[in-house]
LOBALO-911318 format. One record per residue: residue number from 0; x, y, z of N, C-alpha, C, O in turn; chain. Coordinates in nm, 4 decimals, always signed. Layout:
N
<roti ropa="NUM" n_x="X" n_y="Y" n_z="Z" ca_x="X" ca_y="Y" ca_z="Z" c_x="X" c_y="Y" c_z="Z" o_x="X" o_y="Y" o_z="Z" lumgu="A"/>
...
//
This chain:
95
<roti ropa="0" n_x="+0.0836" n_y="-0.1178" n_z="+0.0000" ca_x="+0.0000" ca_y="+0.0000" ca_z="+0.0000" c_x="+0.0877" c_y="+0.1236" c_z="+0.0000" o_x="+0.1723" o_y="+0.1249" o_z="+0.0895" lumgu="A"/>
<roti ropa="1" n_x="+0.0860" n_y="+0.1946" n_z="-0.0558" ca_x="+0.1101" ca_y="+0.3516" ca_z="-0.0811" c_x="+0.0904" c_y="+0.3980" c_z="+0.0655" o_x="+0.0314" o_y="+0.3348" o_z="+0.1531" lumgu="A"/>
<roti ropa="2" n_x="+0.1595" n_y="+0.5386" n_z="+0.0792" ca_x="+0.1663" ca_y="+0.6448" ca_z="+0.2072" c_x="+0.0117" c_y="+0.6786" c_z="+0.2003" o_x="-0.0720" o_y="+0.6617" o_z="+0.2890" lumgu="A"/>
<roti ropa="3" n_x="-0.0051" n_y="+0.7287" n_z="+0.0778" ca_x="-0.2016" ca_y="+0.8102" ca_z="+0.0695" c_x="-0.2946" c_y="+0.6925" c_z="+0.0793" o_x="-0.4058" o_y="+0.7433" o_z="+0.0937" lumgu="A"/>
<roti ropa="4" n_x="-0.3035" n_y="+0.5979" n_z="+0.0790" ca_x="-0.3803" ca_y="+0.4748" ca_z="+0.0895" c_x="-0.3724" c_y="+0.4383" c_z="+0.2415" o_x="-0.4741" o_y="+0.4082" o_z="+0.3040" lumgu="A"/>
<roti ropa="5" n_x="-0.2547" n_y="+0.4418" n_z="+0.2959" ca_x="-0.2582" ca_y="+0.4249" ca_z="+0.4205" c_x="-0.3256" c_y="+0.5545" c_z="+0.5261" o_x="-0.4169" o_y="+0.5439" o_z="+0.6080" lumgu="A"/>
<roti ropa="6" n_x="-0.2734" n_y="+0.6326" n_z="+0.5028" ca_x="-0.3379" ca_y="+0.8042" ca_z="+0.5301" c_x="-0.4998" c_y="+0.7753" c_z="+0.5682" o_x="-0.5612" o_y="+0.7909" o_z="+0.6738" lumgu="A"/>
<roti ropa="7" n_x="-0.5544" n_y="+0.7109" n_z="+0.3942" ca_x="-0.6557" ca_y="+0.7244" ca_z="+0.4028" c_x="-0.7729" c_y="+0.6234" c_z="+0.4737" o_x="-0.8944" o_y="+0.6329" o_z="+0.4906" lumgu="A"/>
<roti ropa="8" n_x="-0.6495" n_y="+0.5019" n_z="+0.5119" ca_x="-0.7375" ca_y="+0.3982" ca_z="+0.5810" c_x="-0.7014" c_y="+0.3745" c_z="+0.7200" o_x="-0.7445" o_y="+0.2770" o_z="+0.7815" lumgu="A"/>
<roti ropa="9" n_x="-0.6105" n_y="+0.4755" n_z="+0.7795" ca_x="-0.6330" ca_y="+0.5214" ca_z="+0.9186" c_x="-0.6949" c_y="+0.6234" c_z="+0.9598" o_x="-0.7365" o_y="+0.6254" o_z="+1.0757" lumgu="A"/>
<roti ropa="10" n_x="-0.7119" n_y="+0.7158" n_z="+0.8853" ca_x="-0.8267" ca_y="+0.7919" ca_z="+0.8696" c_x="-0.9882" c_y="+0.7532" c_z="+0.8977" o_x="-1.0674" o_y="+0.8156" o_z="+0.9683" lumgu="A"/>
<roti ropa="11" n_x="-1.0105" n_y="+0.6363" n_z="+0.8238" ca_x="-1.1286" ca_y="+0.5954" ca_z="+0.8585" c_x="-1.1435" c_y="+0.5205" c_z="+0.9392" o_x="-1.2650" o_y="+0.5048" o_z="+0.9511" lumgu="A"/>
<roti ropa="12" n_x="-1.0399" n_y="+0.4010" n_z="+1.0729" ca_x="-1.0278" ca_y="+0.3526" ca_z="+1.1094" c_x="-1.0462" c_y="+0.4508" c_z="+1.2271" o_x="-1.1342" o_y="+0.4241" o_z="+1.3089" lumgu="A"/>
<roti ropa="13" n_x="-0.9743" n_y="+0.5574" n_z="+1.2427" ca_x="-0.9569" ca_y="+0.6194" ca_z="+1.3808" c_x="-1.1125" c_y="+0.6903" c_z="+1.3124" o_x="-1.1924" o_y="+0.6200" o_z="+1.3744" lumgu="A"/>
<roti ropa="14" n_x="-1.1860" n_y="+0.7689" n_z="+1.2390" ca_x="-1.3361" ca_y="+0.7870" ca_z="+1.2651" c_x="-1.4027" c_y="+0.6848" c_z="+1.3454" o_x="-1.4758" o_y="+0.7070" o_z="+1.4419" lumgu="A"/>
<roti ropa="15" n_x="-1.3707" n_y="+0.5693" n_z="+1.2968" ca_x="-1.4720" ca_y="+0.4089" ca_z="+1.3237" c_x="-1.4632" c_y="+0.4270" c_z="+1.4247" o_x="-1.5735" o_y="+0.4331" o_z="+1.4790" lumgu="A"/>
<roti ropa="16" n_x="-1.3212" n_y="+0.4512" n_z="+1.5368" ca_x="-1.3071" ca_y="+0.3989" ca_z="+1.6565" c_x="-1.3641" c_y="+0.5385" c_z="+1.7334" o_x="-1.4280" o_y="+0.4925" o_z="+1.8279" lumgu="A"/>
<roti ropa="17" n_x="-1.3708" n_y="+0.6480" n_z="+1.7385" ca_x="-1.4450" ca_y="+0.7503" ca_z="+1.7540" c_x="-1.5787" c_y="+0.7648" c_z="+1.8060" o_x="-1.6341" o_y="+0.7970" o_z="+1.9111" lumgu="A"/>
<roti ropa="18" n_x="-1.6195" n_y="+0.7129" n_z="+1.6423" ca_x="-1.8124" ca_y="+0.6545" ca_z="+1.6660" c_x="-1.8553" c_y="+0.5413" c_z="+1.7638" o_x="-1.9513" o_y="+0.5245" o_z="+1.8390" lumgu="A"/>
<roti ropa="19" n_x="-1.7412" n_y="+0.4691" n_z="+1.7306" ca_x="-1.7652" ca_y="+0.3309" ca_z="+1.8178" c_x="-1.7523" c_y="+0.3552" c_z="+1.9498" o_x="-1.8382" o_y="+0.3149" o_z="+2.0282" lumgu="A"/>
<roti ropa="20" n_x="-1.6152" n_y="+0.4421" n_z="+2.0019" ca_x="-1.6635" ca_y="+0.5281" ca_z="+2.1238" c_x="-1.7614" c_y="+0.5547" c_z="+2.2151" o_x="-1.7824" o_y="+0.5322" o_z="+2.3343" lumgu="A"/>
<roti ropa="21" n_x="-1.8380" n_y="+0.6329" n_z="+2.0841" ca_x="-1.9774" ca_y="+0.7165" ca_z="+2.1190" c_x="-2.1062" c_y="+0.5946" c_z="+2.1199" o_x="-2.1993" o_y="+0.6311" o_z="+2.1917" lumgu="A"/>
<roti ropa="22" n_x="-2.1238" n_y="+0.4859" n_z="+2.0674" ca_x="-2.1728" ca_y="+0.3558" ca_z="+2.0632" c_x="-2.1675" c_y="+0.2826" c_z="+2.2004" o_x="-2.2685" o_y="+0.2558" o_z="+2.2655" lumgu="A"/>
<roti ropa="23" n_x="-2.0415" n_y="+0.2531" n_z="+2.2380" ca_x="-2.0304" ca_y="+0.1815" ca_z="+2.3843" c_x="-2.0402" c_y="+0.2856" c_z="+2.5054" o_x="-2.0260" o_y="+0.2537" o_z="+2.6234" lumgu="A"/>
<roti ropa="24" n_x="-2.0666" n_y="+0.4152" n_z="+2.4588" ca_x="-2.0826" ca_y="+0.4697" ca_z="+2.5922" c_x="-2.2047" c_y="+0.4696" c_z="+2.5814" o_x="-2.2366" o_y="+0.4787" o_z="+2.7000" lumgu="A"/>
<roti ropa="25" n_x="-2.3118" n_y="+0.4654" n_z="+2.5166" ca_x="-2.4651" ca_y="+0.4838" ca_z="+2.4634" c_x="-2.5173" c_y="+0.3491" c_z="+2.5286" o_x="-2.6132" o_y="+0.3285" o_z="+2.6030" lumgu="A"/>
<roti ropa="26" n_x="-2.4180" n_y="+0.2614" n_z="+2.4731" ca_x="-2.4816" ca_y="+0.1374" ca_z="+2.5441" c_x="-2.3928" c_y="+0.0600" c_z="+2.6898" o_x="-2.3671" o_y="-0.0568" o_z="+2.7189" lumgu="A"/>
<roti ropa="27" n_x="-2.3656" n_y="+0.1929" n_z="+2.7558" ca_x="-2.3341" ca_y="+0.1345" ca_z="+2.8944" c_x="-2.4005" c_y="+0.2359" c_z="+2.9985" o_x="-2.4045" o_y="+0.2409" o_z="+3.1214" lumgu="A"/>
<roti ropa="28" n_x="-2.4424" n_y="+0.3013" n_z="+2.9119" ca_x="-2.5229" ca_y="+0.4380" ca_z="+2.9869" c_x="-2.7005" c_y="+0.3449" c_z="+2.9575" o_x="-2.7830" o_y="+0.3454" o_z="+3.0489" lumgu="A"/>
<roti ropa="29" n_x="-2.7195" n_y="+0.3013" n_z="+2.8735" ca_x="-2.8436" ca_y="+0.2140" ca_z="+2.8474" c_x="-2.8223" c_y="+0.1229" c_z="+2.9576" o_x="-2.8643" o_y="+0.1574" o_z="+3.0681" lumgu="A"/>
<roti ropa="30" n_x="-2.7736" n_y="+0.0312" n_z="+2.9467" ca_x="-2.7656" ca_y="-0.0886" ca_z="+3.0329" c_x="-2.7704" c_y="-0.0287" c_z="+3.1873" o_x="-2.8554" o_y="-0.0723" o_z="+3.2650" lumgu="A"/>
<roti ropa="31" n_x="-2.7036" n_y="+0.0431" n_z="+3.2166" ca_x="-2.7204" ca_y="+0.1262" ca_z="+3.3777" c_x="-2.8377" c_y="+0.1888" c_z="+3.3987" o_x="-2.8565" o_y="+0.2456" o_z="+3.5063" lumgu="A"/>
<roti ropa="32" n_x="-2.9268" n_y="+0.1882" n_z="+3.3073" ca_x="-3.0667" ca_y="+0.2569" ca_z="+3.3136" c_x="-3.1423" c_y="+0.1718" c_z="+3.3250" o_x="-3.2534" o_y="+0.1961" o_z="+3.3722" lumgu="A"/>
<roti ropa="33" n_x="-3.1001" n_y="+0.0202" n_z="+3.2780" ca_x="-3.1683" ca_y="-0.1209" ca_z="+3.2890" c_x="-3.1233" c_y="-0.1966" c_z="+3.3642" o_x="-3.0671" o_y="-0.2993" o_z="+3.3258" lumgu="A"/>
<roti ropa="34" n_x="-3.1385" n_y="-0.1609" n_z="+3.5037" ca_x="-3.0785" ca_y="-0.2384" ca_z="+3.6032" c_x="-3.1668" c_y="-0.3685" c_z="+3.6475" o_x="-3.1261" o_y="-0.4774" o_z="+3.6878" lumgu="A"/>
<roti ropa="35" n_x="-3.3212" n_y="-0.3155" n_z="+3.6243" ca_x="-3.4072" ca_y="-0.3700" ca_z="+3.6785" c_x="-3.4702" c_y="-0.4926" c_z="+3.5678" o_x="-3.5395" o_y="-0.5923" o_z="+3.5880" lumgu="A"/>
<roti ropa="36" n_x="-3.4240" n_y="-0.4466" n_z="+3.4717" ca_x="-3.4894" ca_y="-0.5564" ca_z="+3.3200" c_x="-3.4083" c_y="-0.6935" c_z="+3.3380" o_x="-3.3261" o_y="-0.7113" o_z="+3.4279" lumgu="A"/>
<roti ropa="37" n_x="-3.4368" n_y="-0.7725" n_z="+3.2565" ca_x="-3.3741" ca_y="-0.9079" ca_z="+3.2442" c_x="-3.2654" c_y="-0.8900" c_z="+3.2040" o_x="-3.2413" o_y="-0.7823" o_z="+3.1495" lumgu="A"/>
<roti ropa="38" n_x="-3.1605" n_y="-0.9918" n_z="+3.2173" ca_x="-3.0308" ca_y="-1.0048" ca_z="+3.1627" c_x="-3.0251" c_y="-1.0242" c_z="+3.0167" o_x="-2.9477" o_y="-0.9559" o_z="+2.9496" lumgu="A"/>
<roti ropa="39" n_x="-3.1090" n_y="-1.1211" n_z="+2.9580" ca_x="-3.1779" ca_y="-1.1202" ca_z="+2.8108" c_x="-3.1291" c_y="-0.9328" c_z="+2.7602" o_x="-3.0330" o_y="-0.8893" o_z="+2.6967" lumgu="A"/>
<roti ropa="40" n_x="-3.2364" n_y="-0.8710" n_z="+2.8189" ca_x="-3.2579" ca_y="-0.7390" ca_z="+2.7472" c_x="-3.1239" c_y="-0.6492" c_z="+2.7445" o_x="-3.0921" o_y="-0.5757" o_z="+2.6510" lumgu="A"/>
<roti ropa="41" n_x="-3.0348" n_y="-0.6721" n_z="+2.8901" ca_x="-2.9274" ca_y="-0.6021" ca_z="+2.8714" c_x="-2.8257" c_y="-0.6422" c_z="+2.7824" o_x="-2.7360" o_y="-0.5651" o_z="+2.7485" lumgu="A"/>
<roti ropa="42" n_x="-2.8373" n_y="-0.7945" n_z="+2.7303" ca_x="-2.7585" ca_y="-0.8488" ca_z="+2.6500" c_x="-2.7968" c_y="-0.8149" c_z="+2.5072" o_x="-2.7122" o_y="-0.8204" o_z="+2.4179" lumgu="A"/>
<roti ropa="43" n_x="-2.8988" n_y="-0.7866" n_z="+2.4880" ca_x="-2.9213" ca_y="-0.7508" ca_z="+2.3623" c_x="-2.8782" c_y="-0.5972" c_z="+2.3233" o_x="-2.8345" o_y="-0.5731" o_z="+2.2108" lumgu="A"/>
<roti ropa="44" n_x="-2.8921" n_y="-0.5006" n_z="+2.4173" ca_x="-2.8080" ca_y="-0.3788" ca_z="+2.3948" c_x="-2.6920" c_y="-0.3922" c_z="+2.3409" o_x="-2.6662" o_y="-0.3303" o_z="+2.2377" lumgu="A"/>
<roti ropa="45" n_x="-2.5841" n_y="-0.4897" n_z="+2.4103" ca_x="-2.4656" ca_y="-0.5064" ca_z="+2.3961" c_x="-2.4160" c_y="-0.5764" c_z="+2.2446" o_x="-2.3115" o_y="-0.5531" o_z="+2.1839" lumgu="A"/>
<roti ropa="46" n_x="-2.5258" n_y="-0.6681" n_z="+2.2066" ca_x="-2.5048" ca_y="-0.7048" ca_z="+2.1197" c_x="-2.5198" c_y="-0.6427" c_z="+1.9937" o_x="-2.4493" o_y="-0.6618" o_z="+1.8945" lumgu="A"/>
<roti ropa="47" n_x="-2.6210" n_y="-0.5634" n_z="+2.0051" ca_x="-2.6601" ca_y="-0.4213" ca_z="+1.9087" c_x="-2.5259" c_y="-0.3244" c_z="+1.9038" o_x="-2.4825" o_y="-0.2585" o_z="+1.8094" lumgu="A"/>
<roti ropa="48" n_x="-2.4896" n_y="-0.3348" n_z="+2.0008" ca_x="-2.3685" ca_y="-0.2279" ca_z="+2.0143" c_x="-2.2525" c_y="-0.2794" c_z="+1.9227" o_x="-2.2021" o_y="-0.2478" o_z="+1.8150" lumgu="A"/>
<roti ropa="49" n_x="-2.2344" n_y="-0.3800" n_z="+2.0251" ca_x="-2.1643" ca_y="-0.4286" ca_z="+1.9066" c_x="-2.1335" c_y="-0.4416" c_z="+1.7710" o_x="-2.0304" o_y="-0.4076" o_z="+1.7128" lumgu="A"/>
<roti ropa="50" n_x="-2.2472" n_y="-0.5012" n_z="+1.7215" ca_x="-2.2795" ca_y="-0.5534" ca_z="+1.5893" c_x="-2.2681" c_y="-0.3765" c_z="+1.5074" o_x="-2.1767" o_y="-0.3659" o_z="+1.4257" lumgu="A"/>
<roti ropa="51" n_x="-2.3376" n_y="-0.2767" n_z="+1.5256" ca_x="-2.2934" ca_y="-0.1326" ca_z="+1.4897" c_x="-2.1967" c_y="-0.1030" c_z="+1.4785" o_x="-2.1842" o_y="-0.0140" o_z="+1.3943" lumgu="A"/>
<roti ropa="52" n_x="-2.0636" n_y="-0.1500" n_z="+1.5482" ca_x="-1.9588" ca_y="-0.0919" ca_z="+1.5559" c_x="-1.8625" c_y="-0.1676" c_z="+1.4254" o_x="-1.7870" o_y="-0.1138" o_z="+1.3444" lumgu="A"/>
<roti ropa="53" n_x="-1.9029" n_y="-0.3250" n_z="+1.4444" ca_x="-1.8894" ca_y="-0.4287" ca_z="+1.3311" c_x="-1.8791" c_y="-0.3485" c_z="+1.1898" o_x="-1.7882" o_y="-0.3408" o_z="+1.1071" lumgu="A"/>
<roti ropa="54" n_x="-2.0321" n_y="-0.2822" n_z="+1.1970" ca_x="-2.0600" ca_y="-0.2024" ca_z="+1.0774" c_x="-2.0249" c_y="-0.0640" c_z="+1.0205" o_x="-2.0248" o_y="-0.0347" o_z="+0.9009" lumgu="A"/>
<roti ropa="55" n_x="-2.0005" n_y="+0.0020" n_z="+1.1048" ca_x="-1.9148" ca_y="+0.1684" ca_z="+1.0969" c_x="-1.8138" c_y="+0.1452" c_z="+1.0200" o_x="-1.8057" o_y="+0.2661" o_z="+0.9981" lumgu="A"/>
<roti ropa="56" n_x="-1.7412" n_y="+0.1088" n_z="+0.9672" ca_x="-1.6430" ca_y="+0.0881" ca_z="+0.8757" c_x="-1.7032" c_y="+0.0916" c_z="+0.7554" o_x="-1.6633" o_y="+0.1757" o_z="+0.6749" lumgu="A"/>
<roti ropa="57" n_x="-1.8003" n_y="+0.0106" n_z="+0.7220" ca_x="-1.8988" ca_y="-0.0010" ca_z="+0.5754" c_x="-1.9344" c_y="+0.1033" c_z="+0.5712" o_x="-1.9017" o_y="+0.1814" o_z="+0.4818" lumgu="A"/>
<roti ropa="58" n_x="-2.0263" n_y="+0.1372" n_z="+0.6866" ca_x="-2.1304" ca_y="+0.2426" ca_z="+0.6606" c_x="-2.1312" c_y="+0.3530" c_z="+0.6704" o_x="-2.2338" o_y="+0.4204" o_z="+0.6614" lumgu="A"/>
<roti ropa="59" n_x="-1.9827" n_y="+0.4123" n_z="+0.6975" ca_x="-1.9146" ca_y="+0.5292" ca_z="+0.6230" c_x="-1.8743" c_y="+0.5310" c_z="+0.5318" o_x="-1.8571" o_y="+0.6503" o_z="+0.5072" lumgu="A"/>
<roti ropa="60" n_x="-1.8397" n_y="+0.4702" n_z="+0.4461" ca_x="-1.8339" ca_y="+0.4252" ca_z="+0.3246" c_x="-1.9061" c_y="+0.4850" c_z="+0.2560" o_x="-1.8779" o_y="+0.5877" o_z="+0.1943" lumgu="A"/>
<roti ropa="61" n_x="-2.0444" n_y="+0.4090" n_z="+0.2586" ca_x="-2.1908" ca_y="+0.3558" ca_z="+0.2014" c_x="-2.2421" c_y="+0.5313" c_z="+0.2158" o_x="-2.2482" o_y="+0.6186" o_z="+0.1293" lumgu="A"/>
<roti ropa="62" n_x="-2.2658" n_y="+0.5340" n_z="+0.3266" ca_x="-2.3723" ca_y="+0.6328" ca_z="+0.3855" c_x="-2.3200" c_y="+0.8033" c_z="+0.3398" o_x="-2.2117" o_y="+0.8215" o_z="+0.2843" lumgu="A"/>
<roti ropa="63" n_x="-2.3889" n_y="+0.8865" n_z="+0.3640" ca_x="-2.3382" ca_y="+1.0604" ca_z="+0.2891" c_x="-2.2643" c_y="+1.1104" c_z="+0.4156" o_x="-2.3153" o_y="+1.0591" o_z="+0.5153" lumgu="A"/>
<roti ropa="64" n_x="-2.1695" n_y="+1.1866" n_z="+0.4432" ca_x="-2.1157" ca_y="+1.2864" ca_z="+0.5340" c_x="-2.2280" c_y="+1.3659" c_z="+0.6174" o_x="-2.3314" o_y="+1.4243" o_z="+0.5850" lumgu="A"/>
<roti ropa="65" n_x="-2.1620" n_y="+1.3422" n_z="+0.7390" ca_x="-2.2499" ca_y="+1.4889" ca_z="+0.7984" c_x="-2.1915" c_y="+1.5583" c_z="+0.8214" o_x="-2.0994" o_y="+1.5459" o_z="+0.9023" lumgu="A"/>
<roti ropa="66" n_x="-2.2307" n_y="+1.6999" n_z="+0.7371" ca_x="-2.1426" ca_y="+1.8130" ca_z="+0.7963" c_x="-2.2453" c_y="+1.8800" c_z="+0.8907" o_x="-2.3674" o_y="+1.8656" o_z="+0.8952" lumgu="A"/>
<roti ropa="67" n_x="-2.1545" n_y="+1.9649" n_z="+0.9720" ca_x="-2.2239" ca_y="+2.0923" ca_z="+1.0560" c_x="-2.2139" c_y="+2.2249" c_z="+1.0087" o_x="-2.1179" o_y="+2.2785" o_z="+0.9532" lumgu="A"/>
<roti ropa="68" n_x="-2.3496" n_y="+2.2820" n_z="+1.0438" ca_x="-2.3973" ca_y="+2.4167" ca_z="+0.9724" c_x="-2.2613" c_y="+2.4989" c_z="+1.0753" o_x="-2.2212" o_y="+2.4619" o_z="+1.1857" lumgu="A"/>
<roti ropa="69" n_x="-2.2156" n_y="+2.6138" n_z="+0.9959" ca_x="-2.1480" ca_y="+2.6868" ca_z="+1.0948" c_x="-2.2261" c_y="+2.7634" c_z="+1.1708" o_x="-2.3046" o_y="+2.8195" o_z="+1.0943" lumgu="A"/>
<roti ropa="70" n_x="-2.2571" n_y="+2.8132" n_z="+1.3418" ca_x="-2.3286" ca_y="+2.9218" ca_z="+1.3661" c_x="-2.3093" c_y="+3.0379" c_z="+1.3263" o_x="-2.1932" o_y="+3.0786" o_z="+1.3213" lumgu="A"/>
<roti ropa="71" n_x="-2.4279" n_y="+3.1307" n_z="+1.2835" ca_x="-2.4311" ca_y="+3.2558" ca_z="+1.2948" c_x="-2.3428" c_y="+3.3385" c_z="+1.3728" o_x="-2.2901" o_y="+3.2895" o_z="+1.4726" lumgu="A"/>
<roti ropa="72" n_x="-2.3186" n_y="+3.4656" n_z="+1.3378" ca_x="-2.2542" ca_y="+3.5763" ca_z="+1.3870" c_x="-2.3632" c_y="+3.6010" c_z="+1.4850" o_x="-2.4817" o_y="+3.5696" o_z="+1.4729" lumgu="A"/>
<roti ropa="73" n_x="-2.2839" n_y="+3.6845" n_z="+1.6204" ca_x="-2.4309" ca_y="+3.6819" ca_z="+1.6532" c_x="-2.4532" c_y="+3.8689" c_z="+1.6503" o_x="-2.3607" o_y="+3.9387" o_z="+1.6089" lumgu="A"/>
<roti ropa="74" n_x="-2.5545" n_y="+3.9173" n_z="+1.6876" ca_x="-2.6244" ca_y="+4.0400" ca_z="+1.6182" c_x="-2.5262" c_y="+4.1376" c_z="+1.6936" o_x="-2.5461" o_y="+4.2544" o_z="+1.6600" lumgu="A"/>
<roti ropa="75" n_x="-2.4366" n_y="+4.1236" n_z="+1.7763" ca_x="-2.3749" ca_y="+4.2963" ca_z="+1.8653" c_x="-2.2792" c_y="+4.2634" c_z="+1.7435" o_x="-2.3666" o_y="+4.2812" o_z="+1.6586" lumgu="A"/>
<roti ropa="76" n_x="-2.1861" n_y="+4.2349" n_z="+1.6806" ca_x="-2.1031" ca_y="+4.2421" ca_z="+1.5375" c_x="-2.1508" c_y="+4.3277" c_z="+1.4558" o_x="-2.0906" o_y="+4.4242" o_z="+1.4087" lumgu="A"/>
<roti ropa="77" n_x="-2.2706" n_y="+4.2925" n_z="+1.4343" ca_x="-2.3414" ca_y="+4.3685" ca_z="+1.3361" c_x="-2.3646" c_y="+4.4875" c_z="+1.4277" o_x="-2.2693" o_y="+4.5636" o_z="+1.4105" lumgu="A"/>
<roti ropa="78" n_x="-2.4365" n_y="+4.5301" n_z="+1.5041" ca_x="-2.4579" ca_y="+4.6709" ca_z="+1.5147" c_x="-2.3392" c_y="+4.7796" c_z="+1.5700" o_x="-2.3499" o_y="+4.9019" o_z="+1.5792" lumgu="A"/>
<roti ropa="79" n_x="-2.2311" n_y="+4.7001" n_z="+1.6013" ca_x="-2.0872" ca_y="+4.7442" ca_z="+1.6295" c_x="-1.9832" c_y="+4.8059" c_z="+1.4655" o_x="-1.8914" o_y="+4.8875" o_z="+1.4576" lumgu="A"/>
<roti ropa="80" n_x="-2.0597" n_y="+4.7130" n_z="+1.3466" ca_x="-2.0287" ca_y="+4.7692" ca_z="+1.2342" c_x="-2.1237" c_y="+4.8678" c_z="+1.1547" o_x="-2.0956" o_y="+4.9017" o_z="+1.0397" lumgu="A"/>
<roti ropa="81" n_x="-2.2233" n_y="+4.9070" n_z="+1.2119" ca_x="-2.3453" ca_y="+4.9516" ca_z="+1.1700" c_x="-2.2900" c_y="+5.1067" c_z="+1.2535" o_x="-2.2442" o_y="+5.1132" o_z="+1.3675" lumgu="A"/>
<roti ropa="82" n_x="-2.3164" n_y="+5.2488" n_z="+1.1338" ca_x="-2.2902" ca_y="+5.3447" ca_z="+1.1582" c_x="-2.3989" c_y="+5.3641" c_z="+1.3047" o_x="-2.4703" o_y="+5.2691" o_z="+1.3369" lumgu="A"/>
<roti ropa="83" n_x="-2.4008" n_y="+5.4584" n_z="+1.3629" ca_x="-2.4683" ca_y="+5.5209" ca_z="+1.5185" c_x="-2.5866" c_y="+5.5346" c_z="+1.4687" o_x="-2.6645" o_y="+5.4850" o_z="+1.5501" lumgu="A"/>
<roti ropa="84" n_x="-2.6847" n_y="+5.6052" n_z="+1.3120" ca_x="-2.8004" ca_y="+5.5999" ca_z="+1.3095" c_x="-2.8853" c_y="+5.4670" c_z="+1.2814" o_x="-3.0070" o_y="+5.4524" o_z="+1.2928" lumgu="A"/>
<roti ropa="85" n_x="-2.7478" n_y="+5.3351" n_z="+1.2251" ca_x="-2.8102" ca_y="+5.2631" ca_z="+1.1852" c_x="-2.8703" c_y="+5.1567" c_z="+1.2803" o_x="-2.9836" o_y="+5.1092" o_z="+1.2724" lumgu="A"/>
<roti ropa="86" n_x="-2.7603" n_y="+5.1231" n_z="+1.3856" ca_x="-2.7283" ca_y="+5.0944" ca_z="+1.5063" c_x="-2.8559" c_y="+5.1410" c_z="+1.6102" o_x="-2.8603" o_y="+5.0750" o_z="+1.7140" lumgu="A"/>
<roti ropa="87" n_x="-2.9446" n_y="+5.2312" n_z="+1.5970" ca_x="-3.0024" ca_y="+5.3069" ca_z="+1.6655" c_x="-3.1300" c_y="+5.2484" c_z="+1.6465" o_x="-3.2206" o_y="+5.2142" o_z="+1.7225" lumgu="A"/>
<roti ropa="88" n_x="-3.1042" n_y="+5.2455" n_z="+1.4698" ca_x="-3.2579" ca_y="+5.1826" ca_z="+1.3892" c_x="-3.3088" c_y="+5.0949" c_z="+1.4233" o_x="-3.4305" o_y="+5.0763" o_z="+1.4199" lumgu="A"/>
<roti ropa="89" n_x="-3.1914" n_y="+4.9915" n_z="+1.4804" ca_x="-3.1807" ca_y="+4.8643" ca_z="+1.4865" c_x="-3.2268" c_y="+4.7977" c_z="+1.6111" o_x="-3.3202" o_y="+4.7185" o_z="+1.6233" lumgu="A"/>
<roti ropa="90" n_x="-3.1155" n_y="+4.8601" n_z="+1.7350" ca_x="-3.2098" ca_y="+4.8586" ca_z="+1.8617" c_x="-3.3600" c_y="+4.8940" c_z="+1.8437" o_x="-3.4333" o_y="+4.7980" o_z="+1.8675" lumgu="A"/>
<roti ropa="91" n_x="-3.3976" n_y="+4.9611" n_z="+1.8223" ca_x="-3.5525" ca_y="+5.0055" ca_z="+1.8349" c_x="-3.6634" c_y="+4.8931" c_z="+1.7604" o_x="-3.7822" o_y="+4.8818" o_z="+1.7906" lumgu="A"/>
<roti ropa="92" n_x="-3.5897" n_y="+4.8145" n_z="+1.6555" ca_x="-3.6716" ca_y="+4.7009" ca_z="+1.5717" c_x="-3.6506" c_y="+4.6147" c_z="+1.6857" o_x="-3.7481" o_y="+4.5471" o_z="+1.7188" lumgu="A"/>
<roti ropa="93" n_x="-3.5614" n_y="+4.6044" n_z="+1.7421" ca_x="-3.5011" ca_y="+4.4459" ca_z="+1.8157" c_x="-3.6050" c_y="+4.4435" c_z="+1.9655" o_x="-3.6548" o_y="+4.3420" o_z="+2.0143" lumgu="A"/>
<roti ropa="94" n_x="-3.6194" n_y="+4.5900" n_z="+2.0198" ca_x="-3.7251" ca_y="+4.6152" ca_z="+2.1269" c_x="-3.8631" c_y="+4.5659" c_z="+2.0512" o_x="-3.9712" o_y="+4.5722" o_z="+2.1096" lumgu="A"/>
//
């Protein structure tokens, strides 16, 4: 394998292990909420968990990116660049 081939498949390996992360803490924070259920039911969390994590490798692949929206500026920027009458206009809409 090439340097960029490798790059690119620890790349997705350390995402996998990331998500998978966020997976076993989901399902140990579940199971502690199911103290009182059968052993059956807590085993099946685990096995779900599992089996997901099995799959995160594919299904980043497979599946589209999620990106995040950037937040907004928030509004004192703007009226800090906004001349004194405009600034003025502005408070008075925002009341």
């Amino acid at each position: 394998m090439s340097t960029p081939q490798l790059a690119a498949l620890f790349a997705v390996l350390v995402d996998a292990a990331l998500r998978g992360s966020v997976i076993l803490v989901a399902a140990l924070a579940a199971t502690r909420l199911m103290k009182g259920r059968s052993a059956a039911a807590r085993h099946l969390v685990w096995v779900v968990a599992l089996a997901s994590m099995l799959a995160l490798p594919l299904l980043s692949r497979v599946l589209p990116a999620w990106r995040v929206v950037p937040v907004p500026a928030p509004r004192t920027a703007e009226l800090a660049s906004c001349s004194s009458t405009a600034a003025a206009e502005l408070a008075i809409l925002e009341v």
